[in-house]
N, C-alpha and C positions, 0 to 999 in steps of 0.2 A: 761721770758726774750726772745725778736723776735732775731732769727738772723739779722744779720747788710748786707740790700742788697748794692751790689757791684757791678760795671761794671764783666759782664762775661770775656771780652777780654779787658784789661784796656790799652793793647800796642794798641790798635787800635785809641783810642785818643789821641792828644798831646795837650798840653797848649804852651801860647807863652812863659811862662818864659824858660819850656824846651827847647823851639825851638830856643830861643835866647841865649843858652848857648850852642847850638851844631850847630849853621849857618856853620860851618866853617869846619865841620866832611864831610871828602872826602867820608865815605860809605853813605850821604845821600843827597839824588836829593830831591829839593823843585816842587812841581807844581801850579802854580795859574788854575783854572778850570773855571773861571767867565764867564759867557753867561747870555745874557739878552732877558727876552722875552717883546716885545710891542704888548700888546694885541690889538684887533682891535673886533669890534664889530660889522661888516656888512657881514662877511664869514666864516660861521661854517667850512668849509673846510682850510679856513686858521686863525684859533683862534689868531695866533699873529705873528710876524716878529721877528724871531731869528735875535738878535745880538750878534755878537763878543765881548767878552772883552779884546782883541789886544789891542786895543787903549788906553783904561786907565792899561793895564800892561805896556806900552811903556812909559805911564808920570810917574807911581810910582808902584814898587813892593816890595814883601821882597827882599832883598839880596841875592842873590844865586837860584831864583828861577826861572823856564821857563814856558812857556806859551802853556796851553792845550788847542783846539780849543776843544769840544766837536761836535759842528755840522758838522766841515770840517772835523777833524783828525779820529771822533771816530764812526760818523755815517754811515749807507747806505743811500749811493748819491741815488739811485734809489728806495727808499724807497717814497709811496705819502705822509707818515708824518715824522716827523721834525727828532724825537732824535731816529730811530730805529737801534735796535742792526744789526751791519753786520755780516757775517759767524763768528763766533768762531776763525779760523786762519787766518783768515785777521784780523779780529782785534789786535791776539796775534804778527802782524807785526807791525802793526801803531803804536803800543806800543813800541816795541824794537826801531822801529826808531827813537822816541820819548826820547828814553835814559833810557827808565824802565828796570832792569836787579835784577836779582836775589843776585847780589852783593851788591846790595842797598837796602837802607830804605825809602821806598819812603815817604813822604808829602804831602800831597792833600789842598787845601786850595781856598775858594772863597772870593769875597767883597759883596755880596748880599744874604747869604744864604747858610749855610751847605748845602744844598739838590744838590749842582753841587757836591762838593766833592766826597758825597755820592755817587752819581750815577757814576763817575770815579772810586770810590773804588770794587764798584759791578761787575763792568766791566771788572776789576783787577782781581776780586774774580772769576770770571767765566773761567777768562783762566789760573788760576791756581796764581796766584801772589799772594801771602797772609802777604808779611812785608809791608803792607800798613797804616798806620795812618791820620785821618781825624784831622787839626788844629781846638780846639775848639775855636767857635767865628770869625773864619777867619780874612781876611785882617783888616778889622773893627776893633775886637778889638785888632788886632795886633795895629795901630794907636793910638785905646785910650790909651795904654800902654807907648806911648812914646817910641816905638821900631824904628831901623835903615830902612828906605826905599831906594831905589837907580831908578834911571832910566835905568842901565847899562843892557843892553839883555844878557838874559843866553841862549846856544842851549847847551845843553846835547849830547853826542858823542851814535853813536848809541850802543844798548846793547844786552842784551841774557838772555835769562830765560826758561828753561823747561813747552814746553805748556802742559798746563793738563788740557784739558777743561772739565767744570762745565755746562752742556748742561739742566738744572733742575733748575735753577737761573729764569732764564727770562722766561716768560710762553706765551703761544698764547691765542689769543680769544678761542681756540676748549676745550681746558684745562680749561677755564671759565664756558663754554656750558657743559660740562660734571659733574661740582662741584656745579651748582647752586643749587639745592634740596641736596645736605649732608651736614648734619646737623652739621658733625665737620669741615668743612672749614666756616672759615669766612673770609667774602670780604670784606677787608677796604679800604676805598675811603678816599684818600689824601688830597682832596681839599677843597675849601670852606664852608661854610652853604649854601650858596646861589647857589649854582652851584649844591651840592648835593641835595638841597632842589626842584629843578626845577625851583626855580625864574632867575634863568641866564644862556639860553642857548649857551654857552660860543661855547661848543662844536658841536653842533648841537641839534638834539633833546635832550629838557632840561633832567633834572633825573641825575640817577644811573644804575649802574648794579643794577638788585633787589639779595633783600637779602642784600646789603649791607649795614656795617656801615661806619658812619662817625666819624673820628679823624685827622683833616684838620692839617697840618703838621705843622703848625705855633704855632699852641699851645703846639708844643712838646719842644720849646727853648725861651727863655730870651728875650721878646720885645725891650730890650735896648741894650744887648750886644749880640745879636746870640749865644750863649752859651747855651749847653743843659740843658736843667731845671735839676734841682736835681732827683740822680735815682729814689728817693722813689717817688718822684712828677712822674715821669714815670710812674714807675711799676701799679701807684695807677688811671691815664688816661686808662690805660689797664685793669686793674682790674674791674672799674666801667662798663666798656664795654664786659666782661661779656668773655674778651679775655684768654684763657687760655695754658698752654704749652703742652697740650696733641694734642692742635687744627692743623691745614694745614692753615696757614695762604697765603690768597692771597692780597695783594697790588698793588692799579693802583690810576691813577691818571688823568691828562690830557694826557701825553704823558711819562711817565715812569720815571719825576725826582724827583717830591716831593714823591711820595709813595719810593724813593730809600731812602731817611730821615727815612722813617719813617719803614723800612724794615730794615737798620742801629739799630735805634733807639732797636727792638726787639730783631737782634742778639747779642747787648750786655747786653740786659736784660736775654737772657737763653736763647731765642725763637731756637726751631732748625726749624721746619717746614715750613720756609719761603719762596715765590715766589715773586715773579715781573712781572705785568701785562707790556709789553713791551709798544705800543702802547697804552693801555687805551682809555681815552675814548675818544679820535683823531679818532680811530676805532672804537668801540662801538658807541660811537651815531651816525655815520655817514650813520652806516650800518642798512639801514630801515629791514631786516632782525632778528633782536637781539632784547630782550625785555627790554624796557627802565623803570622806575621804576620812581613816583616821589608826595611828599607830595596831 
C-alpha cells in the first residue's frame, strides 16, 4: 500500500468555493496580479511589450480585491529587463503600501495564468510574508463558477509586517556559472519545446542554459480550467525527469515568471532546495559571454 501524496503546504492554495465563502472576512485582502506580455519577434532585446492588467480589473474583478501592477509596483525601473527583482527593502515597502500586512491573509489571483500569482507569492516569500495563498484557476475559473464580479476599485489602506528577508530565493547569473558541471543541481527551463529546443529565438541567441531540462510550465495545469493538475500527475512530471528531493533545484525561464509556477509547483510537492533564476534567459542569451546550449 503507497502512501497518499498530499500538497506539502495545503494553506498555500485556495479554491474559489472557499474563497467565495470568506469574500467578506476583514483579516483577508484579495489581489488580482494580471500582466500581459505581447511578444514581438524582430528584438531579442525586447522579446515582448508588458502590459498592465489595470484595465480589464477596472471592467470586472472578484469583489473585494485590488490591483497589483507587477511591472510598475513590484519591479526595478532601472533594470534593462522587464520583471527584475528590486533591493529586498524597497520591495518589503511597495508591499506595505500596497496593503500586504502581517495581520492579513493575503490572495493572490490572475485571469491568464497561475505563474503572475506565483511569482507575487515568491516575492512575498522573500521578504518574509508567508500567510500567502495562490486562487487555484484564478479569475477564469472564478467566472466558470458562476461566482460575484464587481467593477467597484478596492485600494487597500497601507500596512506593516516584520521584514525578514530571504536573499537565497532569487539567484544571479554567477550562481548559474558556478552550478553548471554539479551533477546534483538541476536547471529547469520554464518555457516552451521550441524555445528550449533552439527553434525560436525568442530570446536572443536560440537554446538553453546547457545541462538543462525542460518542463515548460503549461503542462504543469489543466488546459481548460488553469487549475493544477492533480498532485500525483505532478509528482510523476518530475519524477520522469529524473528530479529528485536530495537535488538544488535551479528554475529560469524568460524573465523569472513561469519558472515561479513551476518553483510553486515543487515547494508544495516537498522540494526544499529551490531557486529562481531572476532575469533568465532576458540575460543569458543576450549575453554573448555565457554558453548557449541547443538541439
Amino acid at each position: 500500500m503507497t502512501n497518499k501524496i498530499e500538497w506539502k503546504y495545503p494553506n498555500a492554495i485556495v479554491d474559489c468555493k472557499w474563497l467565495s465563502k470568506n469574500l467578506n472576512d476583514d483579516n483577508i485582502r484579495i489581489y488580482d496580479c494580471t500582466t500581459y506580455l505581447n511578444y514581438k519577434d524582430d528584438d531579442p532585446t525586447l522579446p515582448y511589450l508588458v502590459e498592465s492588467g489595470r484595465k480589464q480589473y477596472e471592467i470586472s474583478h472578484i469583489p473585494n480585491s485590488s490591483y497589483i501592477d507587477i511591472q510598475s509596483d513590484l519591479s526595478d525601473k532601472d533594470s534593462p529587463y522587464r520583471f527584475t527583482m528590486p533591493k529586498l527593502r524597497t520591495l518589503s515597502e511597495n508591499f506595505k503600501r500596497l496593503g500586504i500586512g502581517e495581520n492579513f491573509h493575503i490572495i493572490l489571483y490572475s485571469r491568464n495564468g497561475s505563474q503572475w500569482s506565483a511569482r507575487v507569492w515568491w516575492m512575498l516569500r522573500s521578504v518574509g510574508v508567508d500567510n500567502v495563498s495562490i486562487l487555484d484557476g484564478g479569475f477564469n475559473e472564478w467566472v466558470r463558477n458562476g461566482l460575484p464580479t464587481t467593477n467597484e476599485i478596492t485600494f487597500f489602506s497601507t500596512s506593516n509586517f516584520t521584514f525578514k528577508p530571504r536573499d537565497d530565493i532569487f539567484v544571479s547569473k554567477e550562481i548559474i556559472i558556478k552550478t553548471l558541471e554539479d551533477k546534483n543541481t538541476k536547471i529547469l527551463n520554464s518555457l516552451t519545446e521550441d524555445i528550449h529546443s533552439g527553434q525560436n529565438p525568442r530570446y536572443g541567441r536560440p537554446g538553453r542554459i546547457p545541462n538543462s531540462i525542460n518542463i515548460p510550465f503549461h503542462k504543469l495545469v489543466d488546459a481548460k480550467t488553469g487549475k493544477f493538475l492533480h498532485i500525483e500527475e505532478l509528482f510523476k512530471i518530475f519524477q520522469l525527469n529524473n528530479i529528485k528531493h536530495e537535488n538544488d533545484i535551479i528554475n529560469y525561464c524568460g524573465g523569472g515568471i513561469a519558472a515561479s509556477l513551476e518553483a510553486f509547483i515543487l515547494y508544495q510537492l516537498g522540494f526544499e532546495n529551490i531557486t529562481i533564476y531572476d532575469n533568465s534567459l532576458s540575460e543569458w542569451a543576450t549575453d554573448e559571454t555565457l554558453p548557449m546550449e541547443k538541439d
